[in-house]
Structure formats: structure tokens, C-alpha cells
ZAMARGU-4260 file (C-alpha; in steps of 0.2 Angstrom, whole numbers, plus 5000, padded with zeros to 4 digits):
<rodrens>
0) 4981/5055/5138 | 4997/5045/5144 | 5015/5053/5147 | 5029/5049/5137 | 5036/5038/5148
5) 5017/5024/5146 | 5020/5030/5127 | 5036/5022/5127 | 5032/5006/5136 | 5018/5003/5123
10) 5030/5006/5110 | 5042/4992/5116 | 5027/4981/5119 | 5020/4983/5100 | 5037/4980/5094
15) 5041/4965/5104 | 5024/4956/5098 | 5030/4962/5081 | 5046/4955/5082 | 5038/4938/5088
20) 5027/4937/5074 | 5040/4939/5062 | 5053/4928/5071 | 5040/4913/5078 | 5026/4912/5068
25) 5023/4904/5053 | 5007/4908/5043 | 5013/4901/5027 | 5022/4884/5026 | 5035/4887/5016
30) 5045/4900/5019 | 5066/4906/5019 | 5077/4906/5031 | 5078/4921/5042 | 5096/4922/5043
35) 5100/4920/5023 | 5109/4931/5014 | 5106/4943/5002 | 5119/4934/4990 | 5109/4918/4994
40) 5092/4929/4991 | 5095/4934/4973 | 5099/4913/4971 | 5085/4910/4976 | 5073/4919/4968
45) 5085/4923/4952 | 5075/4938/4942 | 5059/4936/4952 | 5057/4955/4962 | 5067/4949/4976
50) 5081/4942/4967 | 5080/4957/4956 | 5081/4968/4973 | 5093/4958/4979 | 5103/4962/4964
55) 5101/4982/4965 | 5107/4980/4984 | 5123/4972/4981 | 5125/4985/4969 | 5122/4998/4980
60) 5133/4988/4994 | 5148/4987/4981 | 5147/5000/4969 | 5137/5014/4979 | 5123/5014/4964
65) 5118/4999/4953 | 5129/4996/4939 | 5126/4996/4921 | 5120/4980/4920 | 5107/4981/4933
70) 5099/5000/4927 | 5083/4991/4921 | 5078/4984/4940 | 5078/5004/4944 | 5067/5008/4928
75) 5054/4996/4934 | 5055/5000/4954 | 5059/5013/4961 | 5076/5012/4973 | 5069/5011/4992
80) 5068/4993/4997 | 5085/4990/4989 | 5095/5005/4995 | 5088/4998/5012 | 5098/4982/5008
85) 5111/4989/5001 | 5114/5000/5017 | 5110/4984/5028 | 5125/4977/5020 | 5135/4991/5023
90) 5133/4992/5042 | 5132/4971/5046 | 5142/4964/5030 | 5139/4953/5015 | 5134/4939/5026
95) 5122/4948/5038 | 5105/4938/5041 | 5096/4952/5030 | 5080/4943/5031 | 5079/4944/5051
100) 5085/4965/5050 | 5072/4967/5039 | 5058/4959/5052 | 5066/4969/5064 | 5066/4988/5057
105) 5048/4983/5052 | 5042/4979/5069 | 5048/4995/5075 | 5040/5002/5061 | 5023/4993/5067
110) 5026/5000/5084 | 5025/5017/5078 | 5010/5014/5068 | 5001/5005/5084 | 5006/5020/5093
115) 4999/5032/5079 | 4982/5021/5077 | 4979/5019/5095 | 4981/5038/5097 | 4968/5041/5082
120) 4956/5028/5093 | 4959/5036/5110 | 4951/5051/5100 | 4931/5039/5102 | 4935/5024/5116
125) 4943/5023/5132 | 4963/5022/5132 | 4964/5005/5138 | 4952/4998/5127 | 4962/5006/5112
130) 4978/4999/5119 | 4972/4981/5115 | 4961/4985/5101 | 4976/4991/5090 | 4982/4973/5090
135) 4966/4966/5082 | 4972/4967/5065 | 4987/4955/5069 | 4975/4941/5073 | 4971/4938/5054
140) 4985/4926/5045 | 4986/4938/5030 | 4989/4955/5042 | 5005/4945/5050 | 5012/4935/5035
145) 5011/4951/5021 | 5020/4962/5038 | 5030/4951/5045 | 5034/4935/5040 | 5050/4932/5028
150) 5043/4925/5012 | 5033/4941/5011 | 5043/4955/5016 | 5060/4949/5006 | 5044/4959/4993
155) 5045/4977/5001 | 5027/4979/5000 | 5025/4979/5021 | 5037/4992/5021 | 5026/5003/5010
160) 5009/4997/5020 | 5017/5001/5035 | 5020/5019/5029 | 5008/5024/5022 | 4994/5021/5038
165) 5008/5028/5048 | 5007/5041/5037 | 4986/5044/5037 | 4986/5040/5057 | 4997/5054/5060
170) 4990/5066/5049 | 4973/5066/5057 | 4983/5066/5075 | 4992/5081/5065 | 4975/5090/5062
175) 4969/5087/5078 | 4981/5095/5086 | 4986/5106/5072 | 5005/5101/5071 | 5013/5107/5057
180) 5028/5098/5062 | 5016/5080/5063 | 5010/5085/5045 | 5026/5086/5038 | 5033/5070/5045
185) 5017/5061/5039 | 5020/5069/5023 | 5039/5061/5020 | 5030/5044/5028 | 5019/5044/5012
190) 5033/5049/4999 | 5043/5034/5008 | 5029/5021/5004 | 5030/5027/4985 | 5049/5024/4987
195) 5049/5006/4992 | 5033/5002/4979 | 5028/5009/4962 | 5008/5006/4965 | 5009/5018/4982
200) 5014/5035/4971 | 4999/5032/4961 | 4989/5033/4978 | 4999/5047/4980 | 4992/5053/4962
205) 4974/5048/4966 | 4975/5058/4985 | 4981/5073/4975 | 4971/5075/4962 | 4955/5071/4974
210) 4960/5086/4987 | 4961/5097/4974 | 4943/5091/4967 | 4938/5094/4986 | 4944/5112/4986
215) 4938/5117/4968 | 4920/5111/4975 | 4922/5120/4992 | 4929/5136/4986 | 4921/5139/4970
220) 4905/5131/4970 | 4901/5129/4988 | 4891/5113/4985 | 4902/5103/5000 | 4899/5121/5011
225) 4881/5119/5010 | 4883/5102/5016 | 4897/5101/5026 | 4894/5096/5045 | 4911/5103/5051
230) 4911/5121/5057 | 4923/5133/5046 | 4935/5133/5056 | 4938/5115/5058 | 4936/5112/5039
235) 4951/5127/5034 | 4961/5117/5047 | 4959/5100/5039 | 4965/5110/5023 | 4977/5117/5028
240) 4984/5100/5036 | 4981/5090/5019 | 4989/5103/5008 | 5006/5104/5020 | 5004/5085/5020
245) 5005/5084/5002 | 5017/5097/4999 | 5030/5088/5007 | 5026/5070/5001 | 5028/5078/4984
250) 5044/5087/4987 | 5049/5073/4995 | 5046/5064/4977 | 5055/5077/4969 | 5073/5069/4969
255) 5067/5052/4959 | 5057/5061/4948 | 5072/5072/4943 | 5086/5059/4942 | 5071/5049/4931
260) 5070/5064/4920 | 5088/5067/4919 | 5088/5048/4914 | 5088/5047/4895 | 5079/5032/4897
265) 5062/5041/4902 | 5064/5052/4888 | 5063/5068/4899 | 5047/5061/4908 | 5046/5062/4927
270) 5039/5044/4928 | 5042/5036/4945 | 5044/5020/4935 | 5045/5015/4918 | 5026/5008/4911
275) 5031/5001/4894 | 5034/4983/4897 | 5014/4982/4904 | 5009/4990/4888 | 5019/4977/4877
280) 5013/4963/4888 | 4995/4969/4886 | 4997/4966/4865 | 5002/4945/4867 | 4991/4934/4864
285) 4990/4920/4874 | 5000/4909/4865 | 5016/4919/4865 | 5016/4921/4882 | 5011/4902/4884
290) 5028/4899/4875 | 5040/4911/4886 | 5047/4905/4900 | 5040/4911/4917 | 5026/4922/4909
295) 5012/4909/4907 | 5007/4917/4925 | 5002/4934/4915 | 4988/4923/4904 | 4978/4916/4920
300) 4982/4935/4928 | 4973/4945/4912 | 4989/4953/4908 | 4986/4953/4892 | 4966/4959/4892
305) 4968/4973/4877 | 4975/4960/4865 | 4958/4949/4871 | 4946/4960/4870 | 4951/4969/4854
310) 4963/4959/4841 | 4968/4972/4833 | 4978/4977/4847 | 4990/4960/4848 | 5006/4964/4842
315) 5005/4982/4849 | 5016/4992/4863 | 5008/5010/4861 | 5000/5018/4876 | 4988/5027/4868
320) 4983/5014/4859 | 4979/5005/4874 | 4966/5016/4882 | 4958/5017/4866 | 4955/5000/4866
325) 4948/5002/4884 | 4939/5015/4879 | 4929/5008/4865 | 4927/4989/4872 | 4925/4995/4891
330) 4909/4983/4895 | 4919/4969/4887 | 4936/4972/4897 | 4928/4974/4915 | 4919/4959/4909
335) 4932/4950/4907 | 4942/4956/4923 | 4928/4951/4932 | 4926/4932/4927 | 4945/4930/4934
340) 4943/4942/4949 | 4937/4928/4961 | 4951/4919/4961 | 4962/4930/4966 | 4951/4938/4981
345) 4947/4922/4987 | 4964/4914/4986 | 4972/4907/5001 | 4989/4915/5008 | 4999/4900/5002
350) 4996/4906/4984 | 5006/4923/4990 | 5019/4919/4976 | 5010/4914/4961 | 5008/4896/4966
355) 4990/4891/4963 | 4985/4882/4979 | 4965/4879/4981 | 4960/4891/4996 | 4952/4879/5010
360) 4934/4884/5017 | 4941/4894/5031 | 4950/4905/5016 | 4934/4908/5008 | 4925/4913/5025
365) 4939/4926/5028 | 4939/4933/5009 | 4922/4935/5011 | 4921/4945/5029 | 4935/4955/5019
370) 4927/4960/5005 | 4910/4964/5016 | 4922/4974/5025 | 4924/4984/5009 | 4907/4988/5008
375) 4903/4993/5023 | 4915/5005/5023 | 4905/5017/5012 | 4890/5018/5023 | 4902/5019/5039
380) 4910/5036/5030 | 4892/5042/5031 | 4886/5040/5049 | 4904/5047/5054 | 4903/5060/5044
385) 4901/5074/5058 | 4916/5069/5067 | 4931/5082/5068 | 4944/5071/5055 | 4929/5067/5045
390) 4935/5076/5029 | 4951/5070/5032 | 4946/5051/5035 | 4932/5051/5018 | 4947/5059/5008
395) 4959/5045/5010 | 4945/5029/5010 | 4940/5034/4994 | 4955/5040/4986 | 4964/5024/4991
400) 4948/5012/4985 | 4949/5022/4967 | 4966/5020/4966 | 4964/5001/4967 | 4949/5001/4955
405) 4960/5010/4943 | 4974/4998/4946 | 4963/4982/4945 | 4957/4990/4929 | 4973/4993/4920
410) 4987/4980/4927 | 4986/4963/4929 | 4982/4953/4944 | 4993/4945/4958 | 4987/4936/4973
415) 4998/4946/4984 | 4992/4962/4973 | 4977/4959/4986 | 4983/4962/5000 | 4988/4980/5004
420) 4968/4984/5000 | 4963/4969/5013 | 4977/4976/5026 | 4970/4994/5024 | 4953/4988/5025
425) 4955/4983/5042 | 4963/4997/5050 | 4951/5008/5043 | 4934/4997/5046 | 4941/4994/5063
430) 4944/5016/5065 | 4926/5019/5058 | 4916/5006/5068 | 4926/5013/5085 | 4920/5030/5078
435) 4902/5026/5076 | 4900/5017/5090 | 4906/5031/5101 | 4894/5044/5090 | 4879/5031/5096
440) 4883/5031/5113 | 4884/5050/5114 | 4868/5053/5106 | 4862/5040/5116 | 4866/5049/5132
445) 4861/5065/5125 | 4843/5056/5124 | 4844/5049/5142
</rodrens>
């Protein structure tokens, strides 16, 4: 254990590397400046999702909310990344290098989570060792361009990433030491990462609806009891952590959801975001969205798989209508998904933005020590399994792989879309190979 005083010089340490990344380094070649404006921005990128957030912010900077005009950018994201602009305007101006604040609250951000994850490692290795080991993520191109450099966070995305293994790093530290008041700031940490990007409530949906699957199976048919390697005691606490956890990401939810449902645009739904535009886009054939400008990305993406798989579908919008297709031509649609998969797992970082740039050999190597990485993770989960925060730790892996896979499934594919799963991947790989490790060198000693 350090003092706070150690804890705060690593915290300035982790945020200065950060903030060299993000100001020095260069993963992608081309990239904006740090110090445009958010004026400049929404030029830039016109209705592209940093133009469109660029849009809401000046909004929000002007006007306090966005205006009329601008109601649809909140009905297809939800309003954390641009009330961070908008409030970034408010404090430094109109003319404030927007870009270079935004790599600069991120790297305190990242500071934190180091701290968090190093905390979680100094649980198996020796403190030193963990000090240093937090850092190994950072030496992959994709972990310090998606974070840290401009032409990726102008998306929000990091600042969702960031939260949410800030958020599952401190809820196991939470557990461990049975800090209500950690679980709770976890908890807002996770409703935050659903604020800044749609895709991270529906983790939130899938870490739900799998705790409460855990506790049915625990408390009414004791088949988990009969198996479980934690003692009762440890396994009620890690309950009891995951339930207050939750309880106040959902709370913390709560506002958007009512301002959506008071919104008569979601027809008294509590949607985080509105879904029907995927639904219409998944009825075009290929030729009409060939024809429209700037959507000839969704035909190469499999935007529109209902309409290929089932004909009778093209032309349609309805949501019910959707699944059913997926439903009755399921072999067919993961069929197709997969013969278009490949590309954009092993796509090179320049291709971030939709451009579609060969990835080189090195590319493929790394795509293919990432996607191992995803597999081993399943047979790490089981020879951690009678670690204190193993309940904790196989809850969120597999909640956050299924989300994906559902994801993946449904909605189309981006190259950046990637990302987040190859980021989390590595924390957590890195997290369960310390923890193994440390298991095998115990029972190795035990043995001697």
C-alpha cells in the first residue's frame, strides 16, 4: 500500500504521459489541429458526428440548449460530449483550442483510471511492477490514437471508454474494501460513459439484465451455490457492491430518460436514443443507398442486411418487422455478417474514419494478437475463478462481450466501432493473466 502523497505523484506522472501522447504523438497521419475551434470543427466535418456535435455545442454555448433546428442531433446521441463542448466554450470562449482541452480532461481522466487499475493489480503483483505494467496498453498505436489523439477524440468515444474501466476498476476496488461510497462513484462513472455514447447504455442494459440472471440462479435455484468458489460471505458482498453499483448508474440515467419520454418525439418511450433511422436504413437496397450521397459507406458496412437476406423486407422501416426477418433467416444474416467481418477487424488505424486504406502486415499481426486476446479471455475467467472479485470480474467480460455480439449483430459495422472491444480487451487480458500468474505462484509455493 502507498500513502496519498505516492498516490498523487503517480497520478501526475500517468497524466503527464497522457498528455504527451495526445499532444506529441501521432499514430494516424492525418489528423486536425489541436488548437481549432469548434466553429472550425463543425466546417470541417459538416454533418459527420463531430460536425453534428460541434453543432449541439455551439448551441448549448449560445442558446443554453440546442435549438430547434439541431433537436435531431439529440435524438440520435445522447447530450454528454456536446454539453462538455458547450461548457468548454463557456469557460475559455468561442475561440478556445477545443481540441487540445479535450486531450487534456481525458489525460486526467486516464490518470485516474491508471490509478484505479493499478490498485486492482496491486491486489496479485508487487506495487512496483503494477506501477509500470499499467502503462502497457499505451504502447499499442490503437490504445493511444482511439484515447488520445485528436482525429479520434473530436468522436467522444474515449471519454466513454475511459469511464467505463474507471468505472469496473473501481467497483472491484469498492468490493474489496466494501466502500459504499466507491460503488457509488463507480456507478455515476458508468451512467457517464452511456451519456457521451449511445452503444455504452446498452452495456449498461446487458450488465443489468445479466446480474439479475446471476441472482435468480443464486437464490432460487442454487445451481451457482453448489459451484461457487467464494465463501458466502464474500459472494453477498459482491452483491451487494453490483446492486448499489447499478442502482446508481440507473438513477444516474434517470434524468435523460425522462426528458426523452417527456419528448414527444419518442412517443412516451424512455429510449436513450432514437433507433428508427437503423431500422429504415436496414430496408434499402443497395442501389438506393449507392445513389445517396455520403451513404454508400452503409452498403460495404452491412447496413442494410434485413433488406439482403430477406427481399421482402426493402422498402420497410418497422422494428418488428426487422427481427422477424432475423429470426426466420438467422443462418443466412450471420452468414452474411461474417463474409464482411474481416475487414473491419483487420483494418489498419488509418481507416479510423471510414476511409478504406489496405491495413499493412504489421496491422494484420496486431489484429490477430487482438482477436487471440479475445479468446483467451474465456479460459483465463476460469483458472481465476477462486479469486475474491471473481464474480465481479466474469460478470462484466461476459456481459460486455455479449453486448458487442448483439451489437455486431444488429447495426452495421464501423472500423472505429472496433475499437472499444480491442481497448477493453487489453485491460482486462492484461488484469487476468497478472491474476493467474499470481494464483500459479502461490500454489506453487504451497507445493514447495
Amino acid at each position: 500500500m502507498i500513502g496519498y502523497k505516492e498516490k498523487t505523484t503517480l497520478f501526475f506522472v500517468y497524466f503527464f504521459i497522457a498528455l504527451c501522447i495526445g499532444i506529441f504523438v501521432r499514430d494516424v497521419s492525418t489528423q486536425p489541429s489541436l488548437f481549432l475551434t469548434l466553429t472550425n470543427c463543425m466546417t470541417l466535418y459538416g454533418y459527420g458526428d463531430p460536425g453534428s456535435f460541434a453543432t449541439a455545442g455551439l448551441d448549448i454555448h449560445h442558446y443554453g440548449w440546442v435549438t430547434d433546428q439541431s433537436q435531431w442531433i439529440f435524438h440520435l446521441w445522447p447530450p454528454g460530449f456536446m454539453m462538455l463542448e458547450g461548457y468548454i466554450l463557456d469557460v475559455f470562449g468561442t475561440n478556445a483550442p477545443f481540441i487540445l482541452i479535450l486531450i487534456v480532461l481525458n489525460s486526467l481522466l486516464i490518470a485516474l483510471l491508471l490509478l484505479m487499475f493499478r490498485e486492482c493489480l496491486n491486489l496479485v503483483i508487487p506495487t512496483k511492477i503494477s506501477s509500470l505494467l499499467v502503462l502497457l496498453p499505451f504502447l499499442f498505436p490503437l490504445t493511444r490514437f482511439f484515447l488520445l489523439e485528436p482525429a479520434a477524440i473530436v468522436y467522444g468515444e474515449a471519454f466513454s471508454i475511459v469511464f467505463l474501466l474507471t468505472a469496473i476498476f473501481m467497483l472491484q476496488i469498492a468490493a474489496e474494501e466494501y466502500s459504499w461510497k466507491k460503488a457509488l462513484i463507480a456507478g455515476l462513472m458508468l451512467a457517464l460513459s452511456a451519456y457521451f455514447r449511445s452503444q455504452f447504455e446498452l452495456i449498461i442494459l446487458v450488465l443489468t439484465v445479466m446480474f439479475l440472471l446471476i441472482v435468480i440462479c443464486i437464490f432460487s435455484t442454487k445451481i451457482l451455490c453448489r459451484k461457487c468458489t467464494l465463501n458466502k460471505n464474500e459472494l453477498i458482498k459482491q452483491l451487494k457492491m453490483i446492486a448499489l453499483f447499478l442502482f446508481a448508474t440507473q438513477l444516474a440515467m434517470l434524468p435523460w430518460r425522462i426528458h426523452n419520454y417527456r419528448d414527444s418525439y419518442f412517443s412516451h418511450s424512455f429510449s436513450w436514443v432514437s433507433t428508427s433511422l437503423h431500422y429504415a436504413v436496414a430496408g434499402q437496397t443497395n442501389k438506393q443507398l449507392l445513389e445517396t450521397p455520403g451513404a454508400g459507406f452503409l452498403v460495404s458496412s452491412g447496413a442494410n442486411v434485413a433488406c439482403n437476406v430477406d427481399p421482402s423486407y426493402c422498402g420497410k422501416s418497422d422494428k418488428r418487422e426487422f427481427y422477424k426477418v432475423f429470426v426466420q433467416n438467422y443462418r443466412e444474416w450471420f452468414r452474411f455478417k461474417f463474409n464482411i467481418v474481416g475487414k473491419f477487424w483487420f483494418s489498419s488505424i488509418q481507416s479510423y474514419a471510414g476511409r478504406d486504406i489496405s491495413p499493412s502486415r504489421m496491422d494484420i499481426v496486431v489484429n490477430w494478437f487482438f482477436l487471440i486476446a479475445v479468446l483467451i479471455t474465456f479460459p483465463l475467467l476460469w483458472l481465476v475463478r477462486r479469486t475474491p472479485n471473481a464474480l465481479i470480474i466474469s460478470w462484466v467480460t461476459v456481459s460486455f462481450y455479449s453486448c458487442f455480439l448483439v451489437i455486431f449483430t444488429f447495426v452495421h459495422f464501423e472500423f472505429r466501432y472496433f475499437y472499444a472491444v480491442k481497448i477493453f480487451t487489453l485491460f482486462s487480458v492484461l488484469q487476468l493473466i497478472c491474476i493467474a500468474w499470481s494464483n500459479f505462484k502461490l500454489r506453487e509455493s504451497k507445493a514447495s
